[in-house]
C-alpha positions in Angstrom: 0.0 0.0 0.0 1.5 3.4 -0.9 1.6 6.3 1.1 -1.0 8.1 -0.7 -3.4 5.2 -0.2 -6.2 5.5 2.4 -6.5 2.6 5.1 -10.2 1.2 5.2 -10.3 1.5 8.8 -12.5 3.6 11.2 -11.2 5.9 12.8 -12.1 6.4 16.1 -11.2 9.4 19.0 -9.8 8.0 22.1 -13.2 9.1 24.0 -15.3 7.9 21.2 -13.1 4.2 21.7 -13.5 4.8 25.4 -17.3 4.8 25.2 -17.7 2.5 22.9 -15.9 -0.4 25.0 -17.6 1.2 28.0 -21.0 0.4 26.2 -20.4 -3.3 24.8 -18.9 -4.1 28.8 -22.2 -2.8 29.9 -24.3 -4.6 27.7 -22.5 -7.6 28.0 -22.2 -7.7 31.8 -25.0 -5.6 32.9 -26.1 -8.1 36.0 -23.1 -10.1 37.6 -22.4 -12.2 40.7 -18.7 -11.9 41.3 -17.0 -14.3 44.2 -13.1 -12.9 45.1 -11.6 -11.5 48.3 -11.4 -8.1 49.6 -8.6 -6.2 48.8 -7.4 -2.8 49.7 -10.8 -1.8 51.4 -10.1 1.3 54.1 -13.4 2.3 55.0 -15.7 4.5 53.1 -14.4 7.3 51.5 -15.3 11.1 53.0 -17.8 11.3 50.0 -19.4 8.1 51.4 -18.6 5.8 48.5 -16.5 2.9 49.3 -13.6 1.7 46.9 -11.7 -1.4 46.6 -10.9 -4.6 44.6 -11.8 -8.0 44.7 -9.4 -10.7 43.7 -8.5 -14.1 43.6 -6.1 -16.4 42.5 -5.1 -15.3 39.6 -7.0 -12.2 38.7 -7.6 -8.9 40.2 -10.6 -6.1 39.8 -11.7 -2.6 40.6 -14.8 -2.9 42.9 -16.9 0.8 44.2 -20.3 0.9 46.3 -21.8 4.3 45.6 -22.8 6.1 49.0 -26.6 5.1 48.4 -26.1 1.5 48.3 -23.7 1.2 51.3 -26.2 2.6 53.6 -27.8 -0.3 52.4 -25.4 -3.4 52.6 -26.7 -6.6 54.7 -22.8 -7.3 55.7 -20.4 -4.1 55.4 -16.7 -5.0 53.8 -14.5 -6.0 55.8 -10.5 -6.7 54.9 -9.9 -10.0 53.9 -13.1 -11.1 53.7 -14.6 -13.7 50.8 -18.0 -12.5 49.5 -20.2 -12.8 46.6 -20.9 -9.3 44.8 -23.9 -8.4 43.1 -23.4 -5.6 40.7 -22.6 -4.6 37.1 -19.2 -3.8 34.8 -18.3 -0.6 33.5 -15.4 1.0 32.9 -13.3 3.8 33.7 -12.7 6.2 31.2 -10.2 8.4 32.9 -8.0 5.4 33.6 -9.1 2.8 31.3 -9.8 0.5 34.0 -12.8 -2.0 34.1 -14.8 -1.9 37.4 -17.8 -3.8 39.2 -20.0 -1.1 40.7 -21.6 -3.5 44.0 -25.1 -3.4 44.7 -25.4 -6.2 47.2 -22.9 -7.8 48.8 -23.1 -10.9 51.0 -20.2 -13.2 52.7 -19.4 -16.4 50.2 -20.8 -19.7 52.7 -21.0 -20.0 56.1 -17.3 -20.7 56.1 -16.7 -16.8 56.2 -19.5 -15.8 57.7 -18.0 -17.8 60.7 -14.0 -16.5 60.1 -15.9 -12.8 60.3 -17.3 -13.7 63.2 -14.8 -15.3 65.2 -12.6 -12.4 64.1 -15.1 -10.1 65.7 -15.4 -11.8 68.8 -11.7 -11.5 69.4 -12.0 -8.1 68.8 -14.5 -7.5 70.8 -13.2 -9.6 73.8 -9.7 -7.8 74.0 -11.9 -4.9 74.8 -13.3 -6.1 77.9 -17.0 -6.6 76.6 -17.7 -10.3 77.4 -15.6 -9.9 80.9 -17.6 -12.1 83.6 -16.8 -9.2 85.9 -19.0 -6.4 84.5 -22.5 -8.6 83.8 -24.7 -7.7 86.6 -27.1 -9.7 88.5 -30.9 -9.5 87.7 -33.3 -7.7 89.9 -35.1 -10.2 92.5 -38.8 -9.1 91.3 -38.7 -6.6 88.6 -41.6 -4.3 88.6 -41.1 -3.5 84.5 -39.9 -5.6 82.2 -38.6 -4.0 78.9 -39.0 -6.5 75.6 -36.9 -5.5 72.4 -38.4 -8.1 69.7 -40.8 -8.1 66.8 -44.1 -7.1 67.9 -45.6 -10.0 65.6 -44.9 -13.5 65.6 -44.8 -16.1 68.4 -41.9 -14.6 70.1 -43.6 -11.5 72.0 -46.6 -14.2 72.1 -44.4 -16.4 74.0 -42.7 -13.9 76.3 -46.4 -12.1 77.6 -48.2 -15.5 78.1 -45.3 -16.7 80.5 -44.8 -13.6 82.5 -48.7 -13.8 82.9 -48.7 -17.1 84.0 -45.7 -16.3 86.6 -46.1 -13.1 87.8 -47.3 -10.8 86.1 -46.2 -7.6 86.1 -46.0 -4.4 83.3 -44.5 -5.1 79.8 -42.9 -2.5 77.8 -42.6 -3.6 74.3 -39.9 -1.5 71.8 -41.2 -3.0 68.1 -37.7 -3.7 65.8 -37.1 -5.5 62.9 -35.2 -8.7 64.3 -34.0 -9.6 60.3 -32.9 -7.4 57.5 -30.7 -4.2 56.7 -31.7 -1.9 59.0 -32.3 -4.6 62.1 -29.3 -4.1 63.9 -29.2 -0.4 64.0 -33.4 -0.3 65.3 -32.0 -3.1 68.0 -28.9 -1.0 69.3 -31.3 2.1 69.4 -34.1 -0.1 71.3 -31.8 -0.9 73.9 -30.1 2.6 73.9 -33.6 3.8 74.2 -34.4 2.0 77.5 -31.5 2.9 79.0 -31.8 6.8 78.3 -35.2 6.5 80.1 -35.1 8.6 84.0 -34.6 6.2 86.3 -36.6 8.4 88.8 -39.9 7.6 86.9 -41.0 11.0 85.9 -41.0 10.0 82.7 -44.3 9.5 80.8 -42.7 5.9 80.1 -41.2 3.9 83.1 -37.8 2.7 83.4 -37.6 -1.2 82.6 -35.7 -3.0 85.9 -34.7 -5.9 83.5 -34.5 -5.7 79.2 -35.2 -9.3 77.3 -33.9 -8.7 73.6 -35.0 -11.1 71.9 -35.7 -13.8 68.4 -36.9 -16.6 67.3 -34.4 -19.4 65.5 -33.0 -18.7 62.3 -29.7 -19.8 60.1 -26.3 -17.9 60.5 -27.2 -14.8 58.2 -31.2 -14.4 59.6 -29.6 -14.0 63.3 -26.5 -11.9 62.1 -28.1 -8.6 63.3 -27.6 -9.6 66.5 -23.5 -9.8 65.5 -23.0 -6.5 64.5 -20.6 -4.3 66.4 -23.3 -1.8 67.2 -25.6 -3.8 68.8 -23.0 -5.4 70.7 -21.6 -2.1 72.2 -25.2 -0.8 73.1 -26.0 -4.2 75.7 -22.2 -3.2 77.1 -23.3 0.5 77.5 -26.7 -0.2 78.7 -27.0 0.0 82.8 -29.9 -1.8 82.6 -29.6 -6.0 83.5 -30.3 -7.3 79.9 -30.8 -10.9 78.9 -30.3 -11.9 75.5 -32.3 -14.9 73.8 -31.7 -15.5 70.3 -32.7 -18.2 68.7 -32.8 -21.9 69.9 -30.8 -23.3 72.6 -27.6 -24.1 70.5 -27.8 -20.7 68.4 -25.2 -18.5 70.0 -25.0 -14.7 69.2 -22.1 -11.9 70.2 -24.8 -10.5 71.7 -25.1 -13.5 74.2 -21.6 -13.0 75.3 -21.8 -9.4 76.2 -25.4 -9.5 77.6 -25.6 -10.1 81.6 -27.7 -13.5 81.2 -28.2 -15.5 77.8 -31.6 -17.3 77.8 -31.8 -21.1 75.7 -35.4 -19.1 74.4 -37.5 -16.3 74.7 -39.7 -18.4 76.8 -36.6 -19.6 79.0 -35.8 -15.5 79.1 -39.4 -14.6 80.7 -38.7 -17.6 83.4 -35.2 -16.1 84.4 -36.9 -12.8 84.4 -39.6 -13.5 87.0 -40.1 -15.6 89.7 -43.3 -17.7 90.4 -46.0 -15.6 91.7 -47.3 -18.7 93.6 -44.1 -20.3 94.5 -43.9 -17.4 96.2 -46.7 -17.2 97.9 -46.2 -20.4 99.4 -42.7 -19.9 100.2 -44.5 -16.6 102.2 -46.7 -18.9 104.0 -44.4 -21.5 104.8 -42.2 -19.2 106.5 -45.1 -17.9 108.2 -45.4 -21.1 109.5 -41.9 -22.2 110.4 -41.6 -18.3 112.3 -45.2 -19.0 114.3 -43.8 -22.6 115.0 -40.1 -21.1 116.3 -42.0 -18.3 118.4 -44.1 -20.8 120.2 -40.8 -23.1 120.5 -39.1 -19.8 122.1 -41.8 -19.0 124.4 -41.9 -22.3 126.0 -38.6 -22.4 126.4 -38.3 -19.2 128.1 -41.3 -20.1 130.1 -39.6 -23.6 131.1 -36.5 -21.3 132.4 -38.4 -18.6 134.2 -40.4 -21.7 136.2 -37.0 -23.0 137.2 -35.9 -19.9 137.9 -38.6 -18.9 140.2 -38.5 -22.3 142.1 -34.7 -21.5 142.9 -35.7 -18.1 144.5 -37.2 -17.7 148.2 -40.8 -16.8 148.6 -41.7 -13.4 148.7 -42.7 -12.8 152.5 -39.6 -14.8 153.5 -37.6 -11.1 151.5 -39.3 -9.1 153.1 -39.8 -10.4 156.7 -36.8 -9.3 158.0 -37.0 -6.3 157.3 -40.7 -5.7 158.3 -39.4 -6.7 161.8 -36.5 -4.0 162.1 -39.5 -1.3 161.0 -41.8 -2.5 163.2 -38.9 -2.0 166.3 -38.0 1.0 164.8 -41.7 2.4 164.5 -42.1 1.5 168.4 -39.2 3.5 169.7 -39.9 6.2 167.4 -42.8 7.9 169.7 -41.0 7.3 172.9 -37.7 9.2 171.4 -39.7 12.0 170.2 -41.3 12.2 173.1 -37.8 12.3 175.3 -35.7 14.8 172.5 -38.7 17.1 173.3 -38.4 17.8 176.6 -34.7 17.7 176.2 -35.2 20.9 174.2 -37.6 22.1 176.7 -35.5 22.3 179.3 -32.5 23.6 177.2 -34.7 26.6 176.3 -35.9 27.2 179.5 -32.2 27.6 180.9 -31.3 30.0 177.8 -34.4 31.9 178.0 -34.0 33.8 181.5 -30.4 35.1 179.7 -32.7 36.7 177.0 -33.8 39.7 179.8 -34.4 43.0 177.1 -32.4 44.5 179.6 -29.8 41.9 178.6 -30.2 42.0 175.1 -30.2 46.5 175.5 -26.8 46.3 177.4 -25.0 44.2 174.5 -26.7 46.6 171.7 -24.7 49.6 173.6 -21.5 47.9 173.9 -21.7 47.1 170.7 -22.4 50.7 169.0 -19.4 51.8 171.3 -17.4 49.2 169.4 -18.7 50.6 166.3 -18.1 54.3 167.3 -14.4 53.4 167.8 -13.2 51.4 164.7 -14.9 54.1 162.5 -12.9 56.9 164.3 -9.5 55.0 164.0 -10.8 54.4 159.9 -11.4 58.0 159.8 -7.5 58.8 161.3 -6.1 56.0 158.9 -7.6 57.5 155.5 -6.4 61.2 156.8 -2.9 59.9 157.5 -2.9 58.2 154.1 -4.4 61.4 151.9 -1.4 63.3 153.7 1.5 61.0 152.7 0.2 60.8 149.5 0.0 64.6 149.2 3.5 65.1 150.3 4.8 63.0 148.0 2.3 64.4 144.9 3.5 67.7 146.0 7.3 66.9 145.7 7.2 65.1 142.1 5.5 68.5 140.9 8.3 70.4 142.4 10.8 68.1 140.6 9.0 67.9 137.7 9.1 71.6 137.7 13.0 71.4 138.0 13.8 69.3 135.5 11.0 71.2 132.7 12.8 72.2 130.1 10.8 75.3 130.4 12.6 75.6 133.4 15.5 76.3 131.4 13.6 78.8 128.6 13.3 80.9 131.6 16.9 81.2 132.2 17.2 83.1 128.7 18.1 80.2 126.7 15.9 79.4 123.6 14.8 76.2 122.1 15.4 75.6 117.9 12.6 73.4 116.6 13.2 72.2 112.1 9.5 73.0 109.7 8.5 70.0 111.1 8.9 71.1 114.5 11.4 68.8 115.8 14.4 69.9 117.9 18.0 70.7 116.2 20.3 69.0 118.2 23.8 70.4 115.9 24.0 72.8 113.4 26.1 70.7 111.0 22.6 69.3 110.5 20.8 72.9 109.2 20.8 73.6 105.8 21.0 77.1 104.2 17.5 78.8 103.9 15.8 76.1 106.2 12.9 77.5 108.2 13.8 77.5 111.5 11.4 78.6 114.9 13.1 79.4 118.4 11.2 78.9 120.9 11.5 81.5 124.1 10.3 81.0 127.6 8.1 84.0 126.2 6.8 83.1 123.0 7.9 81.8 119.8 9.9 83.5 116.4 10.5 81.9 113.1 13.3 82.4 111.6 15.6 81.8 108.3 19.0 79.8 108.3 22.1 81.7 106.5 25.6 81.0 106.1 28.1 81.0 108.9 30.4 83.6 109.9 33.2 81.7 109.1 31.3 78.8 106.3 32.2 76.1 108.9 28.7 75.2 109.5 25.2 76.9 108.8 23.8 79.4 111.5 20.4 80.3 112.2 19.8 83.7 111.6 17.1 86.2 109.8 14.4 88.2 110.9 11.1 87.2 112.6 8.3 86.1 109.6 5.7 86.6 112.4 5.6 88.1 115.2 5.9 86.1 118.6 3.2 83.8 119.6 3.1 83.6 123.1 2.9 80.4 125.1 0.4 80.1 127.3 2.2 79.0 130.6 1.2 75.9 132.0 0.2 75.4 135.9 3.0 74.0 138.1 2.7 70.3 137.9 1.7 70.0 134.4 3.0 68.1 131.6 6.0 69.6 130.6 7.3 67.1 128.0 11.0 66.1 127.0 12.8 69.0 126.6 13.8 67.1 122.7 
């Protein structure tokens, strides 16, 4: 073929090729089920799609979930795990990839179901969830029992016809789907939803004492609400005693493990819940009987002992007959000693009573005021003789007082420098030029200026009077007179 020569070929744009393939992948692959392992998967992305691939053996392949479909998914991915994909190809034009864009998603046998969920029960248990330590013991007769189940079906059936026939008490029933997509989430905000009730009943809904979640039977996928994470971490948060029962007798959940009681059946969880109202009752009455029986046994006994007790003691009269006797002797002297301390006291007052003259009783009222008379004259001498002494001695302080005044002193013609703040100058070397200066006289006072020695050895007070002499009022002798600095 020569240059010149036109190939009979299409000719296609890369986008046009791109969309092209991306149609015939579609068409040809628009419904697939896809078995592989999860690859790569982090978590849904911040746009809420989820990416990863899905691979085995020999092959590898692009896998996304679209934000609207993962709210959906029965089983969310999981690293690692083998599932069967529901979905369609398409391509990628921007990186001319091929991709399966999920729909559904499910775990690929029982086989992984049961690897996911050992895996998750590991998990779980290094946390402390399924510790025997924190499950808590049930109420001994709950007053409100909280139910979290279907509210049709033969479950709830079960659960209110056995707490009837043993005690019955008020049920609260919190309708979920127990099967489906959004099962587990209604379940964890069931039991979330109990707990968050006021436990001081003010409420228009009271506070269950005891919580019963609970299913009927089912395979490994219908009871695989019950062993999501979520539902699992709302029984451990719940402070509510909760009793799980799932399924038959040889079903086991996660949620078993963390609740605080795992029932074999709904119908076993109602029995654990409650006791029987008339087992009760006859336990009530047979201690009734036993307590009447041990009273009566007590009271006998005590009765026995107080009989022996009494036939060890003396009678009564024999107590007391002693002592009657000494009474009776003593009541018989009694008169007879009255009798003779009375004319004892007679005769004592007659012999005082001729001393008791008023002539008598005159002459030792005048010796007494004479007595009187005399100690308040010597009083009178002995304060007079004090005041004295005391004034002699008053009188000479003043006169030394008067001595030692440094106004004393003034009056000799000496005066007294005081500084502005009227404090005394002891040295000139301590007067600066121009400082205001006041001498006091024994007269009056002058204020005056300081200047300049004769000689500049030291300042001088000197000047002329700013104001004329205040004069001092003089002070009677024995006054105050003060320090003369």
């Amino acid at each position: 073929m020569s240059d010149s020569a036109t190939p009979n070929v299409v000719e296609f744009s890369v986008s046009e090729l791109a969309q092209a393939v991306k149609r015939s992948i579609e068409d040809g692959f628009g419904h697939v089920r896809l078995r592989g392992e999860i690859s790569g998967y982090r978590g849904p992305h911040s746009s809420g799609h989820a990416y990863f691939s899905l691979k085995d053996d020999g092959a590898r392949i692009d896998a996304v979930v679209w934000r609207g479909s993962f709210g959906k998914l029965r089983f969310k991915p999981e690293e690692g795990m083998e599932v069967i994909a529901t979905g369609r190809l398409t391509t990628f034009p921007g990186s001319s990839k091929y991709q399966i864009v999920i729909e559904a998603l499910e775990p690929a046998g029982v086989g992984a179901l049961m690897a996911l969920l050992e895996a998750r029960r590991k998990a779980l248990a290094a946390e402390g969830l399924f510790d025997v330590a924190r499950k808590r013991p049930l109420p001994r007769l709950p007053k409100v029992v909280g139910v979290v189940t279907s509210p049709t079906g033969a479950v709830i059936r079960d659960i209110l016809h056995r707490i009837a026939d043993r005690f019955p008490v008020r049920v609260i029933v919190w309708p979920v789907r127990v099967q489906g997509d959004t099962s587990a989430a209604e379940v964890a905000a069931a039991i979330a939803g109990f707990d968050a009730l006021p436990e001081d009943g003010s409420g228009a809904v009271p506070r269950p004492d005891v919580v019963i979640v609970a299913r009927g039977g089912g395979s490994l996928e219908d009871l695989w609400s019950f062993n999501e994470e979520i539902v699992v971490r709302a029984a451990a948060a719940c402070r509510i005693p909760l009793i799980s029962a799932i399924g038959h007798e040889t079903d086991w959940t996660l949620l078993d493990h963390v609740a605080d009681l795992r029932a074999p059946t709904p119908t076993g969880a109602a029995e654990m819940a409650l006791p029987v109202r008339s087992e009760l009752l006859d336990q009530v009455a047979t201690f009734g009987v036993r307590l009447s029986g041990a009273a009566r046994r007590g009271l006998e006994s005590r009765r026995g002992e107080l009989r022996s007790a009494a036939r060890a003691l003396p009678a009564g009269r024999n107590l007391i007959a002693t002592a009657q006797q000494r009474f009776d002797l003593a009541s018989g002297r009694l008169a007879h000693a009255l009798e003779t301390a009375t004319r004892v006291h007679a005769t004592r007052f007659a012999r005082v009573s001729g001393r008791l003259s008023p002539t008598t009783l005159a002459r030792a009222i005048a010796t007494g005021g004479e007595r009187l008379t005399r100690l308040g004259e010597r009083a009178a001498r002995a304060v007079e003789v004090a005041l004295g002494r005391r004034r002699d001695r008053l009188d000479g302080a003043g006169k030394l007082l008067a001595v030692l005044s440094y106004r004393s002193v003034l009056a000799r013609g000496f005066a007294l420098v005081r500084d502005a703040e009227d404090r005394p100058v002891r040295a000139a070397a301590g007067v600066a030029v121009g400082a205001g200066l006041t001498l006091e006289f024994a007269d009056g006072r002058l204020a005056v200026t300081a200047g300049a020695g004769p000689e500049g050895s030291g300042d001088a007070a000197t000047g002329e009077a700013r104001h004329a002499p205040r004069p001092q009022r003089r002070r009677p002798p024995g006054a105050s007179q003060g320090s003369l600095f």
